[in-house]
C-alpha positions as CSV (number, residue, x, y, z in Angstrom):
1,X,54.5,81.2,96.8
2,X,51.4,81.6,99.0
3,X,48.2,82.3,97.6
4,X,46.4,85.8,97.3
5,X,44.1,86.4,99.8
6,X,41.1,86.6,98.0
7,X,38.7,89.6,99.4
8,X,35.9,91.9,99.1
9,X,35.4,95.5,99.7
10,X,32.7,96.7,101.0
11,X,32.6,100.5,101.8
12,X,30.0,103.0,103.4
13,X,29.2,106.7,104.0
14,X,26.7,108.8,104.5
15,X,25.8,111.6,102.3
16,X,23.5,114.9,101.7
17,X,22.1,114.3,98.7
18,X,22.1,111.1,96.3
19,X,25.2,111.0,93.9
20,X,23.9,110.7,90.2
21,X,26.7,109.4,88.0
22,X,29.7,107.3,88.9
23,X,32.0,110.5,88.8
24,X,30.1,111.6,91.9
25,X,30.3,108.7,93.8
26,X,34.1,108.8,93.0
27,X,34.5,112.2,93.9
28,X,33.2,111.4,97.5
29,X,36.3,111.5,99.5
30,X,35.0,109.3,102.5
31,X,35.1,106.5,100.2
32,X,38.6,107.3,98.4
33,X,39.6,107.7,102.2
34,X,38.4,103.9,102.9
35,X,39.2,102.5,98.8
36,X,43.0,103.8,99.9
37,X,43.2,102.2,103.3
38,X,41.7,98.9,101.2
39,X,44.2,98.8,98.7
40,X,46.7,99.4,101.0
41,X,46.0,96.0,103.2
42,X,45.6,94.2,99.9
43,X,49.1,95.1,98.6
44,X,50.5,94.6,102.4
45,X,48.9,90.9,103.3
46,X,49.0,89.6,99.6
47,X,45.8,90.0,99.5
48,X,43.6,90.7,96.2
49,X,40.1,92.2,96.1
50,X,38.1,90.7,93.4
51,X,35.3,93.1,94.0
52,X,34.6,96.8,95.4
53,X,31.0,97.7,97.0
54,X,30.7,101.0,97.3
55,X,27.8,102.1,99.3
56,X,25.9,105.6,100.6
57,X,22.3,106.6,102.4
58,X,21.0,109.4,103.1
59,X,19.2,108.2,106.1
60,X,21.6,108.3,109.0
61,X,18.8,106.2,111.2
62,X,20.2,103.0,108.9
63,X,23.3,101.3,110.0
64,X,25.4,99.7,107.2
65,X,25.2,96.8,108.7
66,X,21.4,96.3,107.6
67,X,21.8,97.8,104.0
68,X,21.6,96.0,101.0
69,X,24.8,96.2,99.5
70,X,26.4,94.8,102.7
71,X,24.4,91.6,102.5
72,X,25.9,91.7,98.7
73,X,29.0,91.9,99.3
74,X,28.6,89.1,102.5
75,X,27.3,86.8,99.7
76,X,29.6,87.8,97.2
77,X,32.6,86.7,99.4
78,X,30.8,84.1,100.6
79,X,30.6,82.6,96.9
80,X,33.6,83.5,96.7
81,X,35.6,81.6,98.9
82,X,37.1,85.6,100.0
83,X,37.0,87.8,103.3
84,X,34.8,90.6,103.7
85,X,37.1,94.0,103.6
86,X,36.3,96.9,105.6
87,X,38.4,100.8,105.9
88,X,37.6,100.9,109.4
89,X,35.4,99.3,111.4
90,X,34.8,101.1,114.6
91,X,34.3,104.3,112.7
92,X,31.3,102.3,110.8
93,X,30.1,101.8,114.0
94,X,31.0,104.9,115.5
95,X,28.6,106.6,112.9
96,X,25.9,104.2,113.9
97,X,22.7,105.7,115.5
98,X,22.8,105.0,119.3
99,X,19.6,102.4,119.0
100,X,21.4,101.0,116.1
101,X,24.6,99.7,117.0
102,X,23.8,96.9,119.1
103,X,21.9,95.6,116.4
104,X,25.3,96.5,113.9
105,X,27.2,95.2,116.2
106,X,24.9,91.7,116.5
107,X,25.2,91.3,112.3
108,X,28.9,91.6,112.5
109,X,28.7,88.7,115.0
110,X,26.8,86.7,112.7
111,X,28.9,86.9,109.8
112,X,29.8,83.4,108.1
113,X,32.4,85.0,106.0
114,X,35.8,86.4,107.8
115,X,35.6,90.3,108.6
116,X,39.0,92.4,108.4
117,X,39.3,95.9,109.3
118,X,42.0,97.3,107.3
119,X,42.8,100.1,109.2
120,X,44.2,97.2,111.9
121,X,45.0,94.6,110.4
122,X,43.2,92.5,112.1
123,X,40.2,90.5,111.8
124,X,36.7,91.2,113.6
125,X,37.0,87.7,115.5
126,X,40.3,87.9,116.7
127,X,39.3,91.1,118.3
128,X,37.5,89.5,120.9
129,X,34.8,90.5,123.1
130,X,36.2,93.0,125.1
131,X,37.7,95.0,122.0
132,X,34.4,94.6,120.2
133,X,32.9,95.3,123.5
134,X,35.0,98.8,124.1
135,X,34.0,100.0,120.3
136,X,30.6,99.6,121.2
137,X,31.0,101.7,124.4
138,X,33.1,104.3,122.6
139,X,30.0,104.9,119.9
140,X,27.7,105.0,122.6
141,X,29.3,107.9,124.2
142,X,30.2,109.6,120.5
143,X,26.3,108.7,120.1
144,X,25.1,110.3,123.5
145,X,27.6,113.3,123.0
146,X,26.4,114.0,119.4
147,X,23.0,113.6,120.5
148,X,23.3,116.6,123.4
149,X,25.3,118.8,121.5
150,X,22.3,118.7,118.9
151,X,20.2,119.4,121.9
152,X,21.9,122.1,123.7
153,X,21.8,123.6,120.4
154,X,18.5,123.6,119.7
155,X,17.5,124.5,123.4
156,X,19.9,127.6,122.8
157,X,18.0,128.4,119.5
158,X,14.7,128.5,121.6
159,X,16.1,130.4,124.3
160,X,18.8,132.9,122.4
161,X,21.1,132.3,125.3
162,X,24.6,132.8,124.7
163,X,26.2,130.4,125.6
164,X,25.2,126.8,127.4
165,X,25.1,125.8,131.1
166,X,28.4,125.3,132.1
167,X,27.7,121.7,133.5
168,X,26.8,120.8,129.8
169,X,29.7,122.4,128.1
170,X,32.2,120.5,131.2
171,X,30.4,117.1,130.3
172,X,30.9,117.8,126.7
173,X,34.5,118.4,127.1
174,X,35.0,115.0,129.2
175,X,33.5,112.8,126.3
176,X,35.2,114.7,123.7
177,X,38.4,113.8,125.8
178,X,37.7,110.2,126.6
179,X,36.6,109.9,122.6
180,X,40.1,111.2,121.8
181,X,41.5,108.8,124.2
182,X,40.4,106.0,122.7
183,X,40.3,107.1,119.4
184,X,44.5,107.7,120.4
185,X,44.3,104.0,121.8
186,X,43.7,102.4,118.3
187,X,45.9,104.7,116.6
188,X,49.2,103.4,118.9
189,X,50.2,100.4,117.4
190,X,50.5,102.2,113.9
191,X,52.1,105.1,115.7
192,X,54.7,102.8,117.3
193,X,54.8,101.0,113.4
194,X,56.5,105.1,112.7
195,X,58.2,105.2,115.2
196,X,60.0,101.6,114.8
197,X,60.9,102.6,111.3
198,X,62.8,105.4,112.8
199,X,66.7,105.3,113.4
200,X,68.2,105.3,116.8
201,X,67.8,108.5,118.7
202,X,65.4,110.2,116.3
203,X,61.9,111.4,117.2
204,X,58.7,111.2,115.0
205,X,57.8,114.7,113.8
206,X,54.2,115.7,113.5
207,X,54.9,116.4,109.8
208,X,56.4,113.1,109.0
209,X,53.3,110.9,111.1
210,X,50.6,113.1,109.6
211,X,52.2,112.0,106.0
212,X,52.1,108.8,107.1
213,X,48.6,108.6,108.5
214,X,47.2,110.2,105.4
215,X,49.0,108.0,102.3
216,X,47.6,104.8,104.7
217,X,44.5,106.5,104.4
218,X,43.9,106.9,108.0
219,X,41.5,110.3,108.3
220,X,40.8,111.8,111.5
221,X,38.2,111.9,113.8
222,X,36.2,114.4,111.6
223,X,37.3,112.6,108.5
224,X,39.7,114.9,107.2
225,X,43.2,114.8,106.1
226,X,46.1,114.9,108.9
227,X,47.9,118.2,109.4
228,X,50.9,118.7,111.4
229,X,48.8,119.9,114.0
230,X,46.8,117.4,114.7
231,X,48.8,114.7,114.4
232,X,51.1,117.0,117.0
233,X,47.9,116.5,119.3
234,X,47.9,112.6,118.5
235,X,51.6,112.2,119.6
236,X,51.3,113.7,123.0
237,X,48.2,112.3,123.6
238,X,49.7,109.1,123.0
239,X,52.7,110.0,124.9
240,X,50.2,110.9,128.2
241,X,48.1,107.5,128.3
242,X,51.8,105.7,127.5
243,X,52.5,107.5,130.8
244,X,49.6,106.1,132.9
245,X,50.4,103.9,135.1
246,X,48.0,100.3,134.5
247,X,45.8,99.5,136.9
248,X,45.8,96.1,138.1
């Protein structure tokens, strides 16, 4: 029999107001979200997590990348002989401040210790530089988009207009869509996973992939639980960039 894979888990959020006792930092459902989606890749690759790391700010201008308990856990798996164990790595960096995430993205590089990101599987080095490469251009536009919505906003505050200029609210609506095409992009391969589980002839119903997405601990883009709805949305927008023709 093959040995466990020994690993630690390291996982981040960022919230309002600092939790004061341990039931409040297990109440925090970001961190359930990413503790499920752990556990989950421990019990599917063998693995076993000696350790859990959870970890919060309240500053939003520090990447996780930089804090504290990330170089913990780093060392503890480095003593360890283990991998380092993250929910979801390009939604770490996705949340990342847009001055930040080069610099994130530069630690994650510089790891010693092997990376994972348990919502793929996969680990951060056999990504390669063009996948690491496109989730640092997909938080840079979630980055830039964020960033202008809080300014239209705050331009419509000082002006009481009602509603913004139309070439804002257009190039809103093309990042949102490219964010949602990417974000569909990553999602595919455990979409097709569904799908192959399927018998012949039968489609995936919203219903039965938002189930799915939700016990693998999978949240959405605003880091809420699947509905039927949404996870409608995710199917044909899969179904669409399935149906682009590749360039070459």
């Amino acid at each position: 029999m093959n040995e466990a894979r020994l690993l630690v888990a390291y996982s981040f959020v960022y919230v309002r107001r600092q939790p004061n006792s341990p039931a409040e930092v297990n109440a925090n459902s970001a961190l359930r979200r990413q503790l499920t989606t752990q556990r989950k890749f421990e019990k599917a690759s063998n693995g076993r997590i000696l350790k859990v790391i959870p970890d919060w700010s309240t500053s939003r201008t520090t990447p996780f990348s930089s804090r504290e308990n990330f170089r913990n856990a780093v060392e503890v798996a480095r003593s360890a002989g283990a991998d380092l164990l993250l929910a979801d790595i390009a939604e770490l960096i996705e949340r990342t401040t847009l001055n930040q995430i080069a610099r994130c993205v530069d630690a994650l590089n510089a790891l010693d210790v092997e990376l994972w990101d348990a919502t793929l599987a996969r680990t951060w080095r056999a990504m390669g530089l063009d996948e690491r490469g496109s989730f640092v251009k997909s938080a840079m536009e979630i980055s830039k988009s964020r960033s202008e919505a809080v300014r239209a906003g705050i331009q419509l505050s000082r002006t009481k207009k009602a509603a913004p200029p139309n070439l804002n609210y257009k190039h809103g609506n093309h990042a949102n869509r490219r964010n949602a095409d990417k974000r569909a992009s990553r999602l595919l391969p455990f979409v097709l996973g569904e799908m192959a589980k399927l018998t012949t002839g039968e489609k995936l119903s919203p219903s039965a992939l938002a189930a799915a997405l939700n016990a693998a601990g999978v949240s959405t883009a605003r880091g809420g639980q699947w509905t039927h709805n949404t996870a409608k949305d995710l199917i044909a927008r899969i179904g669409k960039l399935r149906a682009k023709p590749t360039s070459t």
